[in-house]
C-alpha positions in Angstrom: 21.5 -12.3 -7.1 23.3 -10.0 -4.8 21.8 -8.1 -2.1 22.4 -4.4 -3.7 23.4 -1.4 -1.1 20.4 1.2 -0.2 20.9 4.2 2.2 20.0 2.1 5.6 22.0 -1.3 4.4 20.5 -4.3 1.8 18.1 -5.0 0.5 16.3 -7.6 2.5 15.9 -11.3 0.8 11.9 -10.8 1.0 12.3 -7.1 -0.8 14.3 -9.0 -3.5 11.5 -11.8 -4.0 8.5 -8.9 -4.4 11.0 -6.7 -6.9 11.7 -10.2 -8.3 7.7 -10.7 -8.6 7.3 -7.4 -9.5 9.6 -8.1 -12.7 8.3 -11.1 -13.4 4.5 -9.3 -14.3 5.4 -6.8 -16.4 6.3 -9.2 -18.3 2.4 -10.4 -18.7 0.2 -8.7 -20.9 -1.8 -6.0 -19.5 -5.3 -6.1 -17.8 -7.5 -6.2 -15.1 -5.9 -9.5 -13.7 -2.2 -7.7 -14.1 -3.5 -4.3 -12.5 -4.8 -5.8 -9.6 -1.8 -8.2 -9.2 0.7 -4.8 -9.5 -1.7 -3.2 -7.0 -1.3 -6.2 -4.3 2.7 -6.0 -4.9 2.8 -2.9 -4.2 1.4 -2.9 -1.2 3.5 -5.8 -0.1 6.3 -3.9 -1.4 5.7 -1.1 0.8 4.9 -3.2 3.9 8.9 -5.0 3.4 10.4 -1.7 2.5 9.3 0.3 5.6 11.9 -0.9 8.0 14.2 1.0 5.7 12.5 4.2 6.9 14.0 6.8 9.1 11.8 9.0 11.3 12.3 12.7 10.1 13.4 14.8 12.7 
């Protein structure tokens, strides 16, 4: 899969493998087990995604 273009250059490989994750649960049927799985990624999601983040002047 290609890297796709954001505003501060591609998406890193590990970005792609949480959205990639991500994907792959909704998928699953709802529940507890799925909530707190979606909760996890999330965090993770934010923690790969923050070197995207530019300091506001």
């Amino acid at each position: 899969m290609p890297h796709t273009l954001r505003p501060h250059g591609p998406v890193t490989p590990a970005l792609d493998q949480v959205n990639e994750r991500i994907r792959r649960l909704m998928d699953e049927p709802a529940g507890d087990e799925r909530t707190e799985t979606y909760a996890r990624l999330l965090v993770e999601w934010a923690e790969v995604s923050r070197d995207d983040v530019v300091q506001a002047a």
